[in-house]
C-alpha positions as CSV (number, residue, x, y, z in Angstrom):
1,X,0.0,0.0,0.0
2,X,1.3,3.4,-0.8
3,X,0.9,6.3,0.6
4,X,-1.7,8.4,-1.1
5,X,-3.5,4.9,-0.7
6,X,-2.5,5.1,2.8
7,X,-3.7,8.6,2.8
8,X,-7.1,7.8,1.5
9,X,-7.7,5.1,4.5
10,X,-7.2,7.4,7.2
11,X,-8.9,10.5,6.0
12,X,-5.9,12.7,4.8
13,X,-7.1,14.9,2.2
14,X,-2.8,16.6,2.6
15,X,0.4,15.3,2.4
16,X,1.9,15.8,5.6
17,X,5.1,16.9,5.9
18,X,5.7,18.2,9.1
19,X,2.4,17.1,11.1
20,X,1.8,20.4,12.6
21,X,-1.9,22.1,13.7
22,X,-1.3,24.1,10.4
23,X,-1.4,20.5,8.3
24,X,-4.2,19.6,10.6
25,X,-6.3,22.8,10.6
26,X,-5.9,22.6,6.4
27,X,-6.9,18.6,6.3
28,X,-10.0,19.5,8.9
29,X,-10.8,22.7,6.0
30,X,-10.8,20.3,3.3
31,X,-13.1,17.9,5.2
32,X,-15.4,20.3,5.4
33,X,-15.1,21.7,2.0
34,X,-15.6,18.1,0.8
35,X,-18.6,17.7,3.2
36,X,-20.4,21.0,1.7
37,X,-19.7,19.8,-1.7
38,X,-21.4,16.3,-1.1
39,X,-24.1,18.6,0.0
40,X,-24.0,20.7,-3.0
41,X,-24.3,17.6,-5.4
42,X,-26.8,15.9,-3.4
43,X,-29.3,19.4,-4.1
44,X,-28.0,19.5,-7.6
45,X,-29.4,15.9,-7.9
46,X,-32.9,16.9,-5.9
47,X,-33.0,19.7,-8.3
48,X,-32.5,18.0,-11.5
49,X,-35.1,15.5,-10.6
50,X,-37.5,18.2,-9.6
51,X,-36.8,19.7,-13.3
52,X,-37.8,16.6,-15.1
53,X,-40.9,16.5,-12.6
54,X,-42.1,20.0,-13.8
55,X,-40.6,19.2,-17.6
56,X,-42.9,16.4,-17.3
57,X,-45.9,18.4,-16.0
58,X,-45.4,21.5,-18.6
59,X,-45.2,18.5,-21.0
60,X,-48.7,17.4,-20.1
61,X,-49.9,21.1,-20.2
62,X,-48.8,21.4,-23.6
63,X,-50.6,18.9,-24.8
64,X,-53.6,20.2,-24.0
65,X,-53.0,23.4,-25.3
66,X,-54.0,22.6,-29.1
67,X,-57.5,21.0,-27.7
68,X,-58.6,24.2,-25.4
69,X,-57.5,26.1,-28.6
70,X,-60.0,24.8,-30.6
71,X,-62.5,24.8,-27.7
72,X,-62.3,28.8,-27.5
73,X,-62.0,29.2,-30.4
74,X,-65.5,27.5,-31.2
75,X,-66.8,29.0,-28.3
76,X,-65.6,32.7,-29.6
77,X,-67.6,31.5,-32.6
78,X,-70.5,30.8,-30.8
79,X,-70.6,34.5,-28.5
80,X,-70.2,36.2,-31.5
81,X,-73.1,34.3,-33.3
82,X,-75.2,35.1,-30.3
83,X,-74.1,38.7,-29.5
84,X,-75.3,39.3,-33.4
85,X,-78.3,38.2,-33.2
86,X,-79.0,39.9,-29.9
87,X,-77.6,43.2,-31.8
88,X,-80.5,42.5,-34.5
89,X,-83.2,41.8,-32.0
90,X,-83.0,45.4,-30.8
């Protein structure tokens, strides 16, 4: 086993060279840097799935959107029709 290997066991995220509370304040920084990217990619993750829901929802809407189209459309048909024969009535 080497000793980036070695390294990798025990949680070392530096190569220590003089094992001082410098080398051990920078290897308890990275932790936490590494921690609060795990974070990040575990929202980047939510977020992506949260996308394809609403992608998947807008999908749905659009679907519909030809059919209500021709609905009001016939319907815009239909209260012009009747507000014309209301005109002629009085």
């Amino acid at each position: 086993m080497d000793e980036r290997e070695q390294m990798a066991i025990s949680g070392g995220f530096i190569r220590r060279v003089t094992e001082d509370a410098r080398e051990n304040e920078m290897d308890e920084n990275l932790e936490q840097v590494g921690g609060i990217i795990g974070n990040l990619r575990h929202m980047a993750l939510d977020m992506g799935q949260e996308i394809d829901t609403q992608n998947r929802q807008v999908d749905r809407i659009m679907e519909k959107v030809p059919l209500n189209d021709t609905i009001r459309f016939k319907l815009v048909g239909k209260i012009t029709s009747f507000i014309g024969k209301c005109r002629t009535l009085m």
